[in-house]
LODO-990354 format. One line per 10 residues: number of its first residue (from 1); their letters; for each residue x, y, z of N, C-alpha, C. Coordinates in steps of 0.001 Angstrom, whole numbers, plus 500000, padded with zeros to 6 digits. Each point is the difference from the previous one (the first is absolute). Example, Ala and Ser with C-alpha at 12.3 -4.5 7.8 and 13.67 -1.06 7.14 Angstrom:
1) as) 513190,494310,507800,499110,501190,500000,500900,501200,500000  499650,501050,499280,500820,501190,500060,499230,501090,500730 .
END
This chain:
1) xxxxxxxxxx) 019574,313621,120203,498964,498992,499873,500441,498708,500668  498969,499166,500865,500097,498658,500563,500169,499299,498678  500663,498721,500792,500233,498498,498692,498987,499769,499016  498534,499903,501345,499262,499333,499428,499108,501117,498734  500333,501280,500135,499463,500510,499443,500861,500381,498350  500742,499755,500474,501255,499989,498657,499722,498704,499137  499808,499130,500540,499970,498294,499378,498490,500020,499520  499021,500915,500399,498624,499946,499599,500458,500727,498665  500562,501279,499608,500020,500624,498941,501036,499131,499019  501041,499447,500108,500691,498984,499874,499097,498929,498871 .
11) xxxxxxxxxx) 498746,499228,500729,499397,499070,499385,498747,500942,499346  499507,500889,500394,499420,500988,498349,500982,500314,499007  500956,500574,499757,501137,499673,499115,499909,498828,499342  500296,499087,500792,500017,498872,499290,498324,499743,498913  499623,500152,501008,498073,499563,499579,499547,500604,498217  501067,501572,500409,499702,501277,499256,500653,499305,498890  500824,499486,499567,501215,499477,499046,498999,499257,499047  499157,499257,500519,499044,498636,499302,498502,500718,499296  500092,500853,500880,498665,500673,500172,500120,500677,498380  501042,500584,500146,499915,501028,498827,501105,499615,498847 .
21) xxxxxxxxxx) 499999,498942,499962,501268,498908,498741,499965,500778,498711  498412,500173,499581,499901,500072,498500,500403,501473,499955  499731,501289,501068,500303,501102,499299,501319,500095,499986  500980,499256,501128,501353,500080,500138,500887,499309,498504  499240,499286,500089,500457,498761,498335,499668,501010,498797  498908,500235,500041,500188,501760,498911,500987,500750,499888  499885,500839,501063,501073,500138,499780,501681,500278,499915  500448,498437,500156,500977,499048,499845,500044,500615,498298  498776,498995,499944,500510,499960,498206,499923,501391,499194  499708,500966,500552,500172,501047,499889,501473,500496,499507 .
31) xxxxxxxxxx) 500726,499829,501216,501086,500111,500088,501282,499287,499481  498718,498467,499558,501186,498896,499494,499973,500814,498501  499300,500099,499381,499492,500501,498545,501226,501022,499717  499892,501494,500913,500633,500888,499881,501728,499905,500259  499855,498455,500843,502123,499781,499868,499815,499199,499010  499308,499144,498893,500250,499300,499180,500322,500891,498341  499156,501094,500230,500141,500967,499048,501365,501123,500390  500207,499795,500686,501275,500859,500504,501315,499244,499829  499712,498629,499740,501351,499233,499405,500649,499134,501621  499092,500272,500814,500732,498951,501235,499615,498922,499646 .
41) xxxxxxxxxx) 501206,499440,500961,499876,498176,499585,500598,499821,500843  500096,498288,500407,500790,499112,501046,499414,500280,501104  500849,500253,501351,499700,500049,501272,499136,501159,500264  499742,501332,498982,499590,500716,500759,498850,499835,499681  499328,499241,499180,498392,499549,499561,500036,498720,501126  500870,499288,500544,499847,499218,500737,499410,500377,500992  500519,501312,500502,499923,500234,501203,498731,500724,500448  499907,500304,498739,498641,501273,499817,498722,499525,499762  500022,498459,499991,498796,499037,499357,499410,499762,501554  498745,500262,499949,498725,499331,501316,499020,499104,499131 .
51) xxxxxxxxxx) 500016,498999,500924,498953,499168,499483,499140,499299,501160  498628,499610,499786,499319,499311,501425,500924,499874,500947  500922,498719,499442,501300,499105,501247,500191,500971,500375  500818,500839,499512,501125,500499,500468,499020,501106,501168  498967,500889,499176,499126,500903,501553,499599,498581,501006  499953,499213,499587,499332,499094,501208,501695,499681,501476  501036,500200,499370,500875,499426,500545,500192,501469,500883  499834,501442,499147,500002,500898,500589,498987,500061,501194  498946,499637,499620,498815,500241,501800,500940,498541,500735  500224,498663,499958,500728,499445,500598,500861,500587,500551 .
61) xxxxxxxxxx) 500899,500680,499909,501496,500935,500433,499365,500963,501280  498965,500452,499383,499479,500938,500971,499548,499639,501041  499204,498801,499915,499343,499047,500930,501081,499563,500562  501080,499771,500171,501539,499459,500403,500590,501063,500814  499382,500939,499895,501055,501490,500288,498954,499734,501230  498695,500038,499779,499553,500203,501029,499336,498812,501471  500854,498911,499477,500253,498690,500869,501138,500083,500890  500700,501033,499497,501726,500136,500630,499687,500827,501510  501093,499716,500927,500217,500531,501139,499800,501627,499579  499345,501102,500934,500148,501258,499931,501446,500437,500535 .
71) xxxxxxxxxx) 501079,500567,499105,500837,500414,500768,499834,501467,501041  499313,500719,499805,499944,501432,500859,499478,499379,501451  500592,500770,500667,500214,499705,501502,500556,498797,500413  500534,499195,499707,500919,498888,500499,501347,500417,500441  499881,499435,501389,501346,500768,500928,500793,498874,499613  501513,500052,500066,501034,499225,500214,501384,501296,500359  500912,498578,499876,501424,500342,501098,499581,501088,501058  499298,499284,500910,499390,500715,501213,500883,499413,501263  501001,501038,500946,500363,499187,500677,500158,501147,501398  500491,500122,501188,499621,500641,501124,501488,499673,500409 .
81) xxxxxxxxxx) 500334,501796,500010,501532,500284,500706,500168,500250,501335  500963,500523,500355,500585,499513,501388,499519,500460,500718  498960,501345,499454,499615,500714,500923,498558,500455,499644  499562,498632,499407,498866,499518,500407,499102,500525,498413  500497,500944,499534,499221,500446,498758,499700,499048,499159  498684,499760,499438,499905,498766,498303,499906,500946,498995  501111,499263,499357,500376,500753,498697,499682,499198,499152  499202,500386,498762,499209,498764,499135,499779,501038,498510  499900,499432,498970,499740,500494,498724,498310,499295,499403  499141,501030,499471,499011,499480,499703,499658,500600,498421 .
91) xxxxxxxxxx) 499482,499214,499243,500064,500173,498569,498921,501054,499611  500100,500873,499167,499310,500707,499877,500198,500379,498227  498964,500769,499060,500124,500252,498788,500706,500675,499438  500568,499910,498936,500797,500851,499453,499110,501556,499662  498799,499690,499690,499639,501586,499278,499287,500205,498707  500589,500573,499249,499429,499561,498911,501071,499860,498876  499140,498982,499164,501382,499104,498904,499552,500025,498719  500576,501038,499303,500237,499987,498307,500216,499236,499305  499531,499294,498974,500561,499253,498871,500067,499881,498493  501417,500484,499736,499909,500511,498500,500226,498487,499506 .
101) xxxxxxxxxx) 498949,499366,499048,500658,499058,498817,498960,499981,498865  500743,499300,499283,500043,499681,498612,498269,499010,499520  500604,499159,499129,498863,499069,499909,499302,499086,500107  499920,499497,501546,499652,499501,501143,498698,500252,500673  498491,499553,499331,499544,500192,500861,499640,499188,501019  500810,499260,500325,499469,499277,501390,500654,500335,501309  501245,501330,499059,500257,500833,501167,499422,500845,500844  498341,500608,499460,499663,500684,500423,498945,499036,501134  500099,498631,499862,499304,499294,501049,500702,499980,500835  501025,499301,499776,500802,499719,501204,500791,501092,500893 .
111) xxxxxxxxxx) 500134,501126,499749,500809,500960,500615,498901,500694,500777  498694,500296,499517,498663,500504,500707,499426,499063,500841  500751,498921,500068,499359,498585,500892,500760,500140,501273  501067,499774,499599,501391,499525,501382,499894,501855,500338  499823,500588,500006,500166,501816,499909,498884,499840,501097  498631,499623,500021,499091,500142,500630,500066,498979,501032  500274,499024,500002,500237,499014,500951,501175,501198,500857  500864,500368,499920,500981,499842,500632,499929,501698,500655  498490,500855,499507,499937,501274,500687,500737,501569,498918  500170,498997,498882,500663,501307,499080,499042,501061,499472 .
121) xxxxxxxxxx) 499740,500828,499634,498945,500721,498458,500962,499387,498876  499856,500109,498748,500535,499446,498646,499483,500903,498903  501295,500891,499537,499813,500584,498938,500462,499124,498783  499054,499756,498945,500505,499530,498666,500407,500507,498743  500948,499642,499393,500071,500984,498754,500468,498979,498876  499222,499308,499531,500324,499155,498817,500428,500299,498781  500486,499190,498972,500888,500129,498675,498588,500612,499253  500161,500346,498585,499377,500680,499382,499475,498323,499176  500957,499640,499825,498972,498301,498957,499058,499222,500940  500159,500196,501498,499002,499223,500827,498740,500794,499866 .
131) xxxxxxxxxx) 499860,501765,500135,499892,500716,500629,498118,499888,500257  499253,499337,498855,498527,499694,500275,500095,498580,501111  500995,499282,499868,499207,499081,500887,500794,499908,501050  500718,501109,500312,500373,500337,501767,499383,500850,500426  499048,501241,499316,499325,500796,500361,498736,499117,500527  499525,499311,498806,498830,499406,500530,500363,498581,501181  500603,499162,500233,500681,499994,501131,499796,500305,501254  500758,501672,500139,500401,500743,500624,498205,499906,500712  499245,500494,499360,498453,500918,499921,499601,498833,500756  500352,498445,499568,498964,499266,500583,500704,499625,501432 .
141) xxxxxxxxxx) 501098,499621,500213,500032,499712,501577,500050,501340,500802  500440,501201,499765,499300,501176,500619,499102,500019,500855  498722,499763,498462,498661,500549,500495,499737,498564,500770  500259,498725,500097,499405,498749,500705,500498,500901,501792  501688,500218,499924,500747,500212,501030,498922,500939,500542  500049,501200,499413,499125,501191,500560,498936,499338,500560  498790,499366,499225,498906,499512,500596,500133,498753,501147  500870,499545,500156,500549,499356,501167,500532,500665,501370  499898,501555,499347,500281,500835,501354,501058,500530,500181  501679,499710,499248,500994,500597,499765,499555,501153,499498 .
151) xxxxxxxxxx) 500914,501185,500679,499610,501183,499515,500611,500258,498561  499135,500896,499553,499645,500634,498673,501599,500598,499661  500617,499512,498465,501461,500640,500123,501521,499120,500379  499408,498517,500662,500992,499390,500754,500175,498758,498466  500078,500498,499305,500099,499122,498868,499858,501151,498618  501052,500463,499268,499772,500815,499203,500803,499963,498236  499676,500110,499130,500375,499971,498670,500354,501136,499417  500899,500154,499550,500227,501386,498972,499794,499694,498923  498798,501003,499800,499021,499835,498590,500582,500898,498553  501432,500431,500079,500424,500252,499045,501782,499283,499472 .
161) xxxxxxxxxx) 499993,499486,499001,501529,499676,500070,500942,500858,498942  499756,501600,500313,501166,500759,500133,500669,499613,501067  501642,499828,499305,501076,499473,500243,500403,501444,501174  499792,501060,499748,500090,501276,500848,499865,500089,501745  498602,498960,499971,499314,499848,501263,500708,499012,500929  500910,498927,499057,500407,499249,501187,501409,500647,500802  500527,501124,499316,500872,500744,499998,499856,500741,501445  498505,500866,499848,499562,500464,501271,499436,499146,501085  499853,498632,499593,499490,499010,501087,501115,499886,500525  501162,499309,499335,501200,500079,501010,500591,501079,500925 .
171) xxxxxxxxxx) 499319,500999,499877,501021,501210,500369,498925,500481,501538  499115,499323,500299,499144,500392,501059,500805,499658,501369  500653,500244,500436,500654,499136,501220,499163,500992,501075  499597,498956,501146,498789,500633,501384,499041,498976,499290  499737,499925,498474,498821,499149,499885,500047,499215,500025  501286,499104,498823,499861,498803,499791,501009,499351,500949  500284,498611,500629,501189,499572,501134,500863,499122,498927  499273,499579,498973,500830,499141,499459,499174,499934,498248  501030,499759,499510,499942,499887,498134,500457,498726,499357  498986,499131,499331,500583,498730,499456,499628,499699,498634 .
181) xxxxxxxxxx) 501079,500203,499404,499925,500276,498247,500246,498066,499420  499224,499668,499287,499820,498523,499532,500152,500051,498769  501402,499677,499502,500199,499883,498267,501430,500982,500172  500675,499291,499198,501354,499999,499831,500181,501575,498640  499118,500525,499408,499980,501245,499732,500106,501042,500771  499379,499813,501377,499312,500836,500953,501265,500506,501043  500648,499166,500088,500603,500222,501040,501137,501318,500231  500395,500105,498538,501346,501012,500119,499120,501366,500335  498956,499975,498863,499082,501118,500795,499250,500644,500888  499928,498961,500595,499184,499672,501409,501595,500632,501162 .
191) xxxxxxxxxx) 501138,499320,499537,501490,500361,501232,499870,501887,499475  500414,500170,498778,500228,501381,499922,499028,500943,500215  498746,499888,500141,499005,501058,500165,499544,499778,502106  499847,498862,500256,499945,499508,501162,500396,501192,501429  498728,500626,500194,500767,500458,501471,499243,499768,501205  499377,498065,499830,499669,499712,501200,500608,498268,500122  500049,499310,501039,500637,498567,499744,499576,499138,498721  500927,499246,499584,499378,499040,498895,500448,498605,500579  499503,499073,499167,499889,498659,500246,500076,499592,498776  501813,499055,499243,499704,500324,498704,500326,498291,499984 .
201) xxxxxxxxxx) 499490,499320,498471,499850,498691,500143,499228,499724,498255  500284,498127,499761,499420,500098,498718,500922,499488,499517  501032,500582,499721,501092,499436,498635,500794,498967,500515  499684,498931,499211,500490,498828,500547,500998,499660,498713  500964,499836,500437,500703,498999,498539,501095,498864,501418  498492,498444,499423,500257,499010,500693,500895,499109,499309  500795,499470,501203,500864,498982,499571,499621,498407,501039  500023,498686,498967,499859,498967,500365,501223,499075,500053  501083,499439,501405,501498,499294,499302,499264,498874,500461  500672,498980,498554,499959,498750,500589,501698,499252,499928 .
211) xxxxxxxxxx) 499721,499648,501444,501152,499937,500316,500475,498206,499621  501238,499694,499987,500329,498983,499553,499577,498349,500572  499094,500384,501561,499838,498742,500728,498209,500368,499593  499383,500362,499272,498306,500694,499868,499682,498286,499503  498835,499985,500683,499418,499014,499370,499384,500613,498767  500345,499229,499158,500122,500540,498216,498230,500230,499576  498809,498581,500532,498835,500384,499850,499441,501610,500836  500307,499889,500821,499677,500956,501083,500255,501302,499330  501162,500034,499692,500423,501004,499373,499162,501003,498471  500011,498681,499302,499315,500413,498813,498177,500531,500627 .
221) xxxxxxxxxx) 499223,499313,500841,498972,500719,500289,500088,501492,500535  500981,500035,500632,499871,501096,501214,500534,501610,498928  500814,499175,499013,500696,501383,498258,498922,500218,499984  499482,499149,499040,498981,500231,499586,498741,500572,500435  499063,499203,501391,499168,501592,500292,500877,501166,500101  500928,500144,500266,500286,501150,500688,500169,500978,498590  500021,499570,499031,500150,500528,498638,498642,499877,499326  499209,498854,499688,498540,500343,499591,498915,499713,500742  500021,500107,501277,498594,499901,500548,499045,501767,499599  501256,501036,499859,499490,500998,499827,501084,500840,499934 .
231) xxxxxxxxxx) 500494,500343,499047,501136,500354,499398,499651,501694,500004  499482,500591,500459,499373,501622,499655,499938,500410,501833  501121,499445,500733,499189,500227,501517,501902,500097,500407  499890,501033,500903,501716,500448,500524,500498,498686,500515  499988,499249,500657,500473,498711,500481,500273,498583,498967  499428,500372,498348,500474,499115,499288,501708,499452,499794  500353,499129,499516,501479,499872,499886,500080,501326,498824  501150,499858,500090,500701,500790,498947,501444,498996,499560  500585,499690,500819,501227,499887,499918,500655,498181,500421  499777,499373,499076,500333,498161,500622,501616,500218,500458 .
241) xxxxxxxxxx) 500632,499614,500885,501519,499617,500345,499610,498375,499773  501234,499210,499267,500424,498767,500211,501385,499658,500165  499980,498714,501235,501546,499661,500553,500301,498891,499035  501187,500270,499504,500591,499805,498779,499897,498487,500235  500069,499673,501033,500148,498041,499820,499064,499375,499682  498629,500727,500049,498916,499096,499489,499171,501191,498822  500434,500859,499674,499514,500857,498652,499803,498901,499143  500805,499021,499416,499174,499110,498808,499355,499320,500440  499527,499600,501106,498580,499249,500461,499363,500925,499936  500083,501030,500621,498351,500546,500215,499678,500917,499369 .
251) xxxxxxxxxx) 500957,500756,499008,499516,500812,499219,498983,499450,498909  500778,499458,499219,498645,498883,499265,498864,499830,500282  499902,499738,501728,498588,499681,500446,499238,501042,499905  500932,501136,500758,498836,501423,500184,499950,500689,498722  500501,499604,498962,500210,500824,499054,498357,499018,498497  500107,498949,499887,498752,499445,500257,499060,499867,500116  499743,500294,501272,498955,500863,500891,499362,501439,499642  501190,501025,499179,499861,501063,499916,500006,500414,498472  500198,498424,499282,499755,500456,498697,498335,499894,499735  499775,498483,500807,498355,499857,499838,499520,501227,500142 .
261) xxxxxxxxxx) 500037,501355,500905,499111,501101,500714,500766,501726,499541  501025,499330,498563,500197,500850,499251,500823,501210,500735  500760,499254,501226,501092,501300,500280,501442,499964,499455  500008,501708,499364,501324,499909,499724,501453,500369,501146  501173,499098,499331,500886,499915,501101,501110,500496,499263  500651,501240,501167,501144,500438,499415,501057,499696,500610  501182,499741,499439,500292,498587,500678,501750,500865,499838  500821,499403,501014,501748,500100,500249,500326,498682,498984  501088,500402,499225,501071,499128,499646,499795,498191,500259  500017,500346,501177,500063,498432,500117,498572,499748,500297 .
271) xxxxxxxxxx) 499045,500457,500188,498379,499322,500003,499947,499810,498738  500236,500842,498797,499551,500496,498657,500896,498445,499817  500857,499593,500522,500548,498834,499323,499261,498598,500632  499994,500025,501485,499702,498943,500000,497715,499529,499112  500119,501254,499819,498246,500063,499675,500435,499719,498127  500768,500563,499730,500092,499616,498747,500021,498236,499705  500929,499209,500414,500321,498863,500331,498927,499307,499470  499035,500685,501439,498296,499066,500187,499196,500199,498726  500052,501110,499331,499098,499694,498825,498183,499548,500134  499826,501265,501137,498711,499460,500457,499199,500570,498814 .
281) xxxxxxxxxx) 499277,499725,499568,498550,500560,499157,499628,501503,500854  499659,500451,499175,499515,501716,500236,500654,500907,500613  500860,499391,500487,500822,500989,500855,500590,501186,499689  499603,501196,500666,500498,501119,499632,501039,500419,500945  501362,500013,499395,501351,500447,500822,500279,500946,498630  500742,500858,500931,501179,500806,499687,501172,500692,500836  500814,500283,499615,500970,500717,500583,499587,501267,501096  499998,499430,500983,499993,501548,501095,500852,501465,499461  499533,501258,500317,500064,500826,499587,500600,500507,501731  501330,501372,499887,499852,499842,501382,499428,500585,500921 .
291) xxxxxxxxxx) 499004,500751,499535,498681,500636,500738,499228,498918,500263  499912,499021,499725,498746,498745,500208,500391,499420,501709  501095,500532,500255,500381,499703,501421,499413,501084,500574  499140,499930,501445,499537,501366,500424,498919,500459,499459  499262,499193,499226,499150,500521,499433,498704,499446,500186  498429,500393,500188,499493,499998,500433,498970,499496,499062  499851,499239,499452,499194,499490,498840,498283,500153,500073  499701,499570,500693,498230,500285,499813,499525,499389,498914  500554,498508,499783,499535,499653,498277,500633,498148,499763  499333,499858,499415,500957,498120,500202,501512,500147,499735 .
301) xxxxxxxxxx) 500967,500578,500312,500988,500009,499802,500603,499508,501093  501527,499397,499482,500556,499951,501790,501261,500266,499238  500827,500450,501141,501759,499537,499938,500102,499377,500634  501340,498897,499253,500242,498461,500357,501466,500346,500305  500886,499397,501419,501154,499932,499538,500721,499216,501074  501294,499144,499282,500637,499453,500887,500925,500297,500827  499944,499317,501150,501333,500811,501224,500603,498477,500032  500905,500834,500720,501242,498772,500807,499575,499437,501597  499732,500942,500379,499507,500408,501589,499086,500400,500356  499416,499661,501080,499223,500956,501009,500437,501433,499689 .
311) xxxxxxxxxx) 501169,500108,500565,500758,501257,500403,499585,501064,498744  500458,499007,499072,499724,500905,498502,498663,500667,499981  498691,498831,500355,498956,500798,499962,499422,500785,500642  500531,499885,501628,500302,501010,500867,500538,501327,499256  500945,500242,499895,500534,501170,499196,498824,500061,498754  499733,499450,498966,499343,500359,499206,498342,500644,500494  499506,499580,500974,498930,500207,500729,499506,501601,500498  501542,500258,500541,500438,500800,500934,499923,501396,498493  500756,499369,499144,500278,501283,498803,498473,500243,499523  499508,499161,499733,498856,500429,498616,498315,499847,500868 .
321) xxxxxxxxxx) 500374,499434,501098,498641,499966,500677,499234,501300,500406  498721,500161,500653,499626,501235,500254,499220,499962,501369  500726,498814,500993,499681,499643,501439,498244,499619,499990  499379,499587,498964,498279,499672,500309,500324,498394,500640  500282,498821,498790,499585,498576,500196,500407,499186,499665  501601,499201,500378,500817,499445,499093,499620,498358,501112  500702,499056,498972,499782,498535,500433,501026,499660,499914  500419,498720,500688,500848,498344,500065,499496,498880,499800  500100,499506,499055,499403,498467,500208,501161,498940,500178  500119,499430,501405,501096,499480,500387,499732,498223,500484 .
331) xxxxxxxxxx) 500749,499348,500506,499799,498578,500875,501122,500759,501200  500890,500649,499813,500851,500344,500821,499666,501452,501142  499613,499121,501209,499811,501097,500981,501168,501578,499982  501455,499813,500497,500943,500450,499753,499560,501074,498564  499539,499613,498962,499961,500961,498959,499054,500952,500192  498419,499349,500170,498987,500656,500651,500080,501359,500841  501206,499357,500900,499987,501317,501394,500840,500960,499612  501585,499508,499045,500273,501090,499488,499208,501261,499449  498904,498974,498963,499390,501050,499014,498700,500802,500919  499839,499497,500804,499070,500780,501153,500945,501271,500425 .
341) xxxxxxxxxx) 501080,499100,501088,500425,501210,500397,500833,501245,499122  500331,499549,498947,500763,501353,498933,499308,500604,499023  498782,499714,499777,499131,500060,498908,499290,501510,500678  499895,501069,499609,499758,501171,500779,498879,499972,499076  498589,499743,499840,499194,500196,499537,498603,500077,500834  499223,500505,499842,498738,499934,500847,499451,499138,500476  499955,498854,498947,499113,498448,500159,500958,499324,499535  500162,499061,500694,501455,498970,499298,499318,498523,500513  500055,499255,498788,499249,499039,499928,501009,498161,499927  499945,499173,500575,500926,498593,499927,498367,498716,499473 .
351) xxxxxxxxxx) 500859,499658,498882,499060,498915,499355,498522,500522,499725  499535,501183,499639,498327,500771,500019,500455,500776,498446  498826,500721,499647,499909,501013,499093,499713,501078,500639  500925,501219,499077,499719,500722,500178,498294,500730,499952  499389,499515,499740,499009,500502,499168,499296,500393,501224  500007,499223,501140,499520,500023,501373,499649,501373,500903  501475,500801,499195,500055,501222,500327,498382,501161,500182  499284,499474,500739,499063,500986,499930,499105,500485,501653  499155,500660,500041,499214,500079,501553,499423,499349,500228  498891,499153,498923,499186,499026,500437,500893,498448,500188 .
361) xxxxxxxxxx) 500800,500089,499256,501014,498337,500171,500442,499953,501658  500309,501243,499653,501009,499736,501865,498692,500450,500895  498961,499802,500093,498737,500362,501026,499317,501330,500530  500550,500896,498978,499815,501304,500747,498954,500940,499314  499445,498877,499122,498789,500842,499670,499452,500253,498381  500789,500954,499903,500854,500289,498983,500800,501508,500286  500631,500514,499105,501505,500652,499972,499869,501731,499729  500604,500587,500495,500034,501322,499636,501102,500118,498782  501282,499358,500008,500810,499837,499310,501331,499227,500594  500523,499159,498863,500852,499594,500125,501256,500992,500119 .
371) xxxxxxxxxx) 500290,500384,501466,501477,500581,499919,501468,499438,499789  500374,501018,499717,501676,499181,499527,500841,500902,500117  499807,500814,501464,500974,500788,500426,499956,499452,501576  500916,500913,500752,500035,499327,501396,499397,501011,501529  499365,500869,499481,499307,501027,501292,498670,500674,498983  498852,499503,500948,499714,499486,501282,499799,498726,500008  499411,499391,498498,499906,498693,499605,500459,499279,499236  500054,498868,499603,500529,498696,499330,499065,499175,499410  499938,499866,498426,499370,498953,499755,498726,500082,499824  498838,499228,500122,498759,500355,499911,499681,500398,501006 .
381) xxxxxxxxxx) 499189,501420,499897,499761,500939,501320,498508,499819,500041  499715,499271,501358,498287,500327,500676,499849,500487,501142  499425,499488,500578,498686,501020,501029,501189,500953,501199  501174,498794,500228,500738,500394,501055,500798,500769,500319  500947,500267,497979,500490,501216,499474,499600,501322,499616  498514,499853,499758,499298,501338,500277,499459,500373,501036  500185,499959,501476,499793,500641,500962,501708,500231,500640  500382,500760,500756,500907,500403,500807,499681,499832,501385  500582,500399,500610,499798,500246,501913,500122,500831,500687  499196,499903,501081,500775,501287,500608,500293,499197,501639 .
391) xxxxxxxxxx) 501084,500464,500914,500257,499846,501172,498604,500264,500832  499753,499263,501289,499491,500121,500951,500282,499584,501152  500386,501002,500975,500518,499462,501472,498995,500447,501019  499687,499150,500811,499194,499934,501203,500945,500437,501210  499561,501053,500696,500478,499872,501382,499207,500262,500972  500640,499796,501146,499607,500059,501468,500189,501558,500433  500121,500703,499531,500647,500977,500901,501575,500643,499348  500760,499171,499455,501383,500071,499784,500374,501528,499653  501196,500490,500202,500291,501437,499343,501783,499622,499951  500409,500497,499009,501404,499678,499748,500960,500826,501274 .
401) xx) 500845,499583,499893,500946,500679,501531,500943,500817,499131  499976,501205,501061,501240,500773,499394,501247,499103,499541 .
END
């Protein structure tokens, strides 16, 4: 399919999203009802909640996907050898792209969005607590896509969630080119049954250092979103580092901050002391546990702890991190570039929040998934990571010489 005809089905999608709010908001609460009686709570009702905003931000995303450059057919590193041949790479689609997750449905927008922009088909297979309002979802940008002229099929849902089927979805290789499992349950099962490529991503356990030259206000904003702007999303903090020379300034502050919005902090030896000291009102500390390092919270919690060094939190970074979205909040260039250049993580952030971590923040639309491995992609993956290439050389005549 041409651009323009992709970006037409693109903005029915979107159109389709508004059009049909109330049966999609049905049923939502459908589904909210049946995880509330099932005993979920926290992030995964977070995640599982649609409301007007939030479908309205979804046709926005889509409308975004389809403002973006078309990547299929764009030539580059095109250059003409000695003997006259142009040798050039031009982008072309991956194929078609699976996606096993959880309870997310705004996954099933965005992966059927950037999927179609970029020339894919899109098989879906959603969690069983979403499972009415990714089906219905699913049904409505389909049928907009279809009636926009995308063929029938290039957008598809699996209408049962036996756990059996995703078993045999993975195992199709000729069909599917690529598999992208979303939710940190998914994944071990998704590697061991897997016999076509995967693309694995999601589990974030973020770390924020503030380092000993941080401007101390700066600092306390940048903890803090990165811990409650939305605490139920892979790129939240998890994990505060503080450089021991200014821990009794600024712990107090961020700690403060985090009693007003009711997060609890599990705290090293010496935070647990210098926070004791302060005697802030409400504050919930306790003693870190040593699983609370590495650990992936999804919930107002953080671990708090003090270093000596950079270096230290370097090493500590390096142990308990899981390469998604770690920070510096520095005044010192020199510290900055260290933590750039040694910080082996996907998105590595100087004086920002993590929280940033997403497809629509960095311009791309929105996201197939945040990866946090290192082949084929990095980080938040759009339009450019789901197509591949293939070689094309032009000649005159040329034939290789004995």
């Amino acid at each position: 399919m041409g651009t323009d005809a992709k970006n037409r089905a693109l903005l029915a999608m979107a159109d389709a999203l508004v059009a049909h709010q109330d049966e999609i908001l049905r049923a939502n609460q459908h589904d909210m009802q049946a995880a509330q009686e099932a005993g979920l709570t926290g992030y995964i009702l977070d995640r599982l909640l649609l409301t007007p905003e939030r479908l309205a931000q979804y046709g926005s995303d889509v409308r975004n996907v389809a403002s973006l450059p078309d990547p299929v057919g764009q030539g580059f590193d095109q250059r003409t050898l000695a003997n006259g041949l142009v040798v050039g790479k031009v982008r072309v689609p991956l194929g078609v792209i699976a996606c096993v997750y959880e309870a997310r449905p705004n996954v099933t927008v965005d992966i059927a969005s950037l999927c179609l922009k970029a020339g894919n088909a899109t098989i879906l297979r959603g969690g069983k607590e979403a499972f009415h309002s990714n089906s219905t979802l699913a049904r409505t940008i389909a049928r907009a896509a279809t009636e926009a002229g995308v063929p029938e099929g290039a957008i598809q849902f699996v209408e049962s969630t036996d756990r059996a089927l995703v078993a045999e979805l993975l195992s199709l290789r000729g069909y599917i080119d690529l598999v992208v499992p979303r939710g940190g349950g998914l994944i071990d099962f998704v590697l061991e049954h897997a016999k076509v490529p995967v693309l694995i991503g999601g589990v974030g356990v973020c770390h924020t250092y503030v380092d000993r030259t941080a401007d101390l206000e700066k600092a306390v904003e940048i903890a803090d979103n990165a811990k409650t702007r939305r605490y139920s999303i892979c790129n939240a903090l998890d994990t505060l580092l503080v450089h021991r020379e200014i821990a009794a300034d600024y712990l107090p502050r961020i700690a403060r901050r985090w009693a007003e919005k009711g997060v609890e902090l599990r705290c090293d030896p010496a935070a647990l002391e210098v926070l004791s000291k302060a005697q802030i009102p409400n504050l919930q500390a306790r003693p870190a546990e040593p699983d609370d390092f590495g650990k992936e919270h999804l919930a107002l919690v953080a671990t708090v702890k003090v270093v000596d060094s950079l270096d230290e939190a370097l090493d500590l970074i390096y142990q308990y991190g899981t390469g998604h979205s770690d920070a510096i909040v520095t005044e010192d260039y020199s510290a900055a570039r260290r933590f750039v250049q040694e910080v082996d993580s996907a998105v590595v952030y100087v004086n920002a929040s993590t929280q940033f971590t997403d497809g629509a923040q960095f311009g791309l639309g929105a996201e197939i998934i945040d990866s946090t491995q290192k082949l084929h992609a990095r980080g938040p993956v759009g339009l450019q990571e789901i197509t591949t290439y293939k070689w094309v050389v032009l000649g005159t005549g040329q034939v290789r010489p004995p």
